[in-house]
VEXVEXTI-60710 format. One record per residue (C-alpha): residue number from 1; residue in one letter; x, y, z. Coordinates in pm, 1 decimal, decimal comma, padded with zeros to 6 digits. Layout:
<sites>
+-----+------+----------+----------+----------+
!  nr ! rest !       c1 !       c2 !       c3 !
+-----+------+----------+----------+----------+
! NUM !    a !        X !        Y !        Z !
...
+-----+------+----------+----------+----------+
</sites>
This chain:
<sites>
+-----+------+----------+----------+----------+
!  nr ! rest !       c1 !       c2 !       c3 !
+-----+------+----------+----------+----------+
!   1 !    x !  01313,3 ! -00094,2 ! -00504,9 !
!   2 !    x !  00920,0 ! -00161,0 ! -00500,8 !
!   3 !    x !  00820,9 ! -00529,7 ! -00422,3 !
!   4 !    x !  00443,8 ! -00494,2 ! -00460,4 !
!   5 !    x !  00212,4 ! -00186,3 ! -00508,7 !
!   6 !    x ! -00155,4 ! -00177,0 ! -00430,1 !
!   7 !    x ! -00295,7 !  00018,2 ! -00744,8 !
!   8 !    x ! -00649,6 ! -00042,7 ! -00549,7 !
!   9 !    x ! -00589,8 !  00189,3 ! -00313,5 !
!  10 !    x ! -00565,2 !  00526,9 ! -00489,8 !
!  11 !    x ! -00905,7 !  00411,2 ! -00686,3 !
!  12 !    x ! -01073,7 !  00395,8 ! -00351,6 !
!  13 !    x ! -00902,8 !  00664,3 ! -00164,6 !
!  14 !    x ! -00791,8 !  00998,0 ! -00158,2 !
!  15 !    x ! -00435,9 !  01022,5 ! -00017,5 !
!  16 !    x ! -00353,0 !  01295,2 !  00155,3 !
!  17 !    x ! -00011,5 !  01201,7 !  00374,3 !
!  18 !    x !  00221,8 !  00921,4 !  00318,1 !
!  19 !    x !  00425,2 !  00740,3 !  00602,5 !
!  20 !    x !  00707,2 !  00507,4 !  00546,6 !
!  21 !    x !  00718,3 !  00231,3 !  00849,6 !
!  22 !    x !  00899,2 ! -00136,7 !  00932,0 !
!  23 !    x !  00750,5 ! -00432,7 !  00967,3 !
!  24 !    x !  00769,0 ! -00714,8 !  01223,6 !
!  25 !    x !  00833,6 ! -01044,5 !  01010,5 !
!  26 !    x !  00942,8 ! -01390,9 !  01063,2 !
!  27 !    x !  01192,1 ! -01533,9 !  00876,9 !
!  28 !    x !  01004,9 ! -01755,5 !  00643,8 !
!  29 !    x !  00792,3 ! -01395,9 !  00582,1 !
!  30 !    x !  01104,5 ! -01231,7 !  00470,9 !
!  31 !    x !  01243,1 ! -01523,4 !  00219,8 !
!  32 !    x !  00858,1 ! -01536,5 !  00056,2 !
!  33 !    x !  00872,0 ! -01126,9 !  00015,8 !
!  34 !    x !  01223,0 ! -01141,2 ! -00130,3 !
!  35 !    x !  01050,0 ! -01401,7 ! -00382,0 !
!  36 !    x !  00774,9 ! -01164,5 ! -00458,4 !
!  37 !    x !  00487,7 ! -01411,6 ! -00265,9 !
!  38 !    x !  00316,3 ! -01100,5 ! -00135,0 !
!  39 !    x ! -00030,4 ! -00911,7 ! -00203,0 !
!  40 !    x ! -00107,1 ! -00643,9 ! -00076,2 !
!  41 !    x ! -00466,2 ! -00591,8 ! -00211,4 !
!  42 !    x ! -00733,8 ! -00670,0 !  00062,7 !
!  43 !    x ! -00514,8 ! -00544,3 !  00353,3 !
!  44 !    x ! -00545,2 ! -00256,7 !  00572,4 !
!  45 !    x ! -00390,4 ! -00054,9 !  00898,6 !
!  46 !    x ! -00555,8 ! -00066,0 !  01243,8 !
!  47 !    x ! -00491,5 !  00110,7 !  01536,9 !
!  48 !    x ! -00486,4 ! -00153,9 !  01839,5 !
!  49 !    x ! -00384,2 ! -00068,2 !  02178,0 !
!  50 !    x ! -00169,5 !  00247,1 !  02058,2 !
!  51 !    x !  00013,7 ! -00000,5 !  01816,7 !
!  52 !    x ! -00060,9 !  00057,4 !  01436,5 !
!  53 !    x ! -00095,3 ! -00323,0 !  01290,4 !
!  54 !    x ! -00156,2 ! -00441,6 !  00942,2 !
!  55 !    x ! -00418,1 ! -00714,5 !  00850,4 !
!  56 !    x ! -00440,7 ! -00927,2 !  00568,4 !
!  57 !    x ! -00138,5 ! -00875,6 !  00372,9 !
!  58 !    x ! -00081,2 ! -01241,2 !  00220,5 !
!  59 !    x !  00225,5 ! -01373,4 !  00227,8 !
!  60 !    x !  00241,0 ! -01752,5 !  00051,8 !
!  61 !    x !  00533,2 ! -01956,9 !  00200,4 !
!  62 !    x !  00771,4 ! -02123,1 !  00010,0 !
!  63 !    x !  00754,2 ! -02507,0 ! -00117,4 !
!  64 !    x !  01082,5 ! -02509,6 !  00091,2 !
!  65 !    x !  01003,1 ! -02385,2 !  00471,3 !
!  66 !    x !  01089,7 ! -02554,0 !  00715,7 !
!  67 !    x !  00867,0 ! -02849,0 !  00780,6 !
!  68 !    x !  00874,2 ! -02765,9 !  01181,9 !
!  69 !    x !  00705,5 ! -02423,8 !  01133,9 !
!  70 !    x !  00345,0 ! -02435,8 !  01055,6 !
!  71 !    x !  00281,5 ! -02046,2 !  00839,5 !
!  72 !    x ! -00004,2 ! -01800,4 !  00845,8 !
!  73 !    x ! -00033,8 ! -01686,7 !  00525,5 !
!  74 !    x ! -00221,5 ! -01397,2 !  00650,6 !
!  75 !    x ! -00116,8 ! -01303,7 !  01030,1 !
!  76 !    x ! -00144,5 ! -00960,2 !  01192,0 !
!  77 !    x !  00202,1 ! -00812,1 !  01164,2 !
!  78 !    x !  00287,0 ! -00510,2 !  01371,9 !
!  79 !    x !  00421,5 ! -00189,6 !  01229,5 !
!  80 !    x !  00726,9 !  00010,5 !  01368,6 !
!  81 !    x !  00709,4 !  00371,3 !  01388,4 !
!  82 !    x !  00840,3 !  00648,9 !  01616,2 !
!  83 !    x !  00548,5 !  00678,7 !  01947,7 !
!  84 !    x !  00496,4 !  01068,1 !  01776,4 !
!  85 !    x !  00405,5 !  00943,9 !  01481,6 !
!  86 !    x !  00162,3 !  00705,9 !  01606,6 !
!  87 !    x !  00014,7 !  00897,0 !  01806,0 !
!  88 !    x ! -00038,3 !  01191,7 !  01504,7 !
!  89 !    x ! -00238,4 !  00870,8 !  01336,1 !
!  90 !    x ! -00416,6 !  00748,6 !  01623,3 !
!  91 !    x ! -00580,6 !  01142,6 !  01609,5 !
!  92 !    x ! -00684,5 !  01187,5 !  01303,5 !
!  93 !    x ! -00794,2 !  00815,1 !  01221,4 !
!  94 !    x ! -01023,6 !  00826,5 !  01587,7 !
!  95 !    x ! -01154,0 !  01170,7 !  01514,1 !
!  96 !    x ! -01186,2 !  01293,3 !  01162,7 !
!  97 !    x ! -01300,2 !  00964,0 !  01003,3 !
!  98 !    x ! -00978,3 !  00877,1 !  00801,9 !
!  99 !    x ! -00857,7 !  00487,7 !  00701,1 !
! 100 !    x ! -00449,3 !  00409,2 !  00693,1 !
! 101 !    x ! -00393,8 !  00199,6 !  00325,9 !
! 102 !    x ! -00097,8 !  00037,4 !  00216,9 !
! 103 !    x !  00026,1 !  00129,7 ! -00031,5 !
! 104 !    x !  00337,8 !  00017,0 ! -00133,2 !
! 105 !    x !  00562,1 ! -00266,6 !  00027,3 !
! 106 !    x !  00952,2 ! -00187,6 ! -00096,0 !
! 107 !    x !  01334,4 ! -00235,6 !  00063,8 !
! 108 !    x !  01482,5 !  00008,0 !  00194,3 !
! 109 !    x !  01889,4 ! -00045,6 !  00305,2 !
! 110 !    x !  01814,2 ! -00442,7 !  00335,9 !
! 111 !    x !  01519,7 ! -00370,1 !  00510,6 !
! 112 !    x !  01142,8 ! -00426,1 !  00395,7 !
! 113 !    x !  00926,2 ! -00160,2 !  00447,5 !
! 114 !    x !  00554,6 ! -00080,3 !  00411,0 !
! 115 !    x !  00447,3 !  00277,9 !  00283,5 !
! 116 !    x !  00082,2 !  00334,1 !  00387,8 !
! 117 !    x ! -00160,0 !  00639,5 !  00354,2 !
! 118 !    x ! -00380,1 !  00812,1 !  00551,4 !
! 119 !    x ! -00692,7 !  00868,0 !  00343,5 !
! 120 !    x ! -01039,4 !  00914,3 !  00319,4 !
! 121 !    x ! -01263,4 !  00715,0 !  00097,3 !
! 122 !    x ! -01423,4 !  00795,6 ! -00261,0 !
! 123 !    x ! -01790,9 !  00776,2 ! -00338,7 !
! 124 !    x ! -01882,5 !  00617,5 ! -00636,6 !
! 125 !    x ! -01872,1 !  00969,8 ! -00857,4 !
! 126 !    x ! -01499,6 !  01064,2 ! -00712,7 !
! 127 !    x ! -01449,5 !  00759,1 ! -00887,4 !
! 128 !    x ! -01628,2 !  00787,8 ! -01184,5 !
! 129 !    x ! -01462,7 !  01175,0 ! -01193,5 !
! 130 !    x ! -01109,8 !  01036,2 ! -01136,1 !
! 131 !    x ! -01134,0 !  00780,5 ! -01476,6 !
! 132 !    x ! -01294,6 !  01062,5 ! -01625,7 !
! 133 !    x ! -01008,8 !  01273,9 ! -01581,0 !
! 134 !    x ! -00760,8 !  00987,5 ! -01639,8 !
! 135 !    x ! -00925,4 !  00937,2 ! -01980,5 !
! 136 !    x ! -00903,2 !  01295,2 ! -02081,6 !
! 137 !    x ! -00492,3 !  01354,3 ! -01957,3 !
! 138 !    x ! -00490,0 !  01022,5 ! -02217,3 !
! 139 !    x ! -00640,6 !  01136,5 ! -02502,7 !
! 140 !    x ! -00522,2 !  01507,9 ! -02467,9 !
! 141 !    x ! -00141,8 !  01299,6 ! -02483,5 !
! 142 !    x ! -00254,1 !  01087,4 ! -02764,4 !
! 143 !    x ! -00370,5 !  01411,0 ! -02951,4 !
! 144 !    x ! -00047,9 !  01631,3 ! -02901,7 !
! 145 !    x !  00148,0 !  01309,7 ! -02994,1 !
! 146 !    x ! -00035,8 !  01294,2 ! -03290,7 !
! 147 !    x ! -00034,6 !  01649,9 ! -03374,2 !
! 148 !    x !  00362,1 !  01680,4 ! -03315,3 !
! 149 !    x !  00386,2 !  01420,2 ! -03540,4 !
! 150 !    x !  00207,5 !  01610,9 ! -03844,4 !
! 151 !    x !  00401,4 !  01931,5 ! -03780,9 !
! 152 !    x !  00716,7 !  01729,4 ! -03836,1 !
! 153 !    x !  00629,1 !  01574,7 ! -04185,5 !
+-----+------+----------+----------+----------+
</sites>
């Protein structure tokens, strides 16, 4: 079950691999997420000392946390994956130029998980060529809806 999505992410990337990986939370973190208090919009993956981390997700706390623990709505939180895996990423982000994007933040048996991408980013006319291609799969749908339609009568 999705919590949040990034729809940001496929404008300004191309995606070419997916990766599925936990995330180290507090406990606070996890009640806010359950709420839906997340965004996943301005964040991003880093590689840091052979550990893959993600920055900026926001996470608002709850009117009721604990009055004892002061939250960071937007901490570095460290991702778990298998040492293969990271080290896959570490290569090709270092050497061909590609960013890790979240994409998705979802539960998985109990657990909350963060699907991110490796990907490489669009220029302003991959852009412009992706809505013009969006537009087109629309219309062409609109038109065979349409057309169905007047067969029928």
């Amino acid at each position: 079950m999705s919590i949040t999505d990034n729809r940001k992410a496929t404008h300004d990337y191309f995606i070419e691999e997916r990766f599925e990986a936990g995330i180290v939370l507090e406990g606070w973190e996890v009640k806010s997420i359950r709420a839906g208090r997340v965004q996943l919009g301005e964040s991003y993956v880093i590689v840091r000392n052979g550990e893959l981390q993600l920055l900026n997700m926001h996470v608002s706390p709850l009117a009721t946390a604990s009055t004892h623990i002061h939250p960071n709505a937007t901490r570095t939180r460290k991702l778990l994956l298998h040492k293969n895996e990271i080290d896959k990423l570490i290569g090709k982000v270092e050497i061909r130029g590609y960013t890790l994007v979240p994409l998705n933040l979802h539960f998985r048996n109990g657990k909350i998980k963060l699907e991110f991408g490796l990907g490489k980013g669009k220029k302003l006319h991959d852009k412009r060529d992706s809505a013009r291609d969006k537009d087109w799969l629309r219309e062409k749908e609109r038109i065979m809806k349409h057309d169905t339609r007047k067969r029928d009568s």
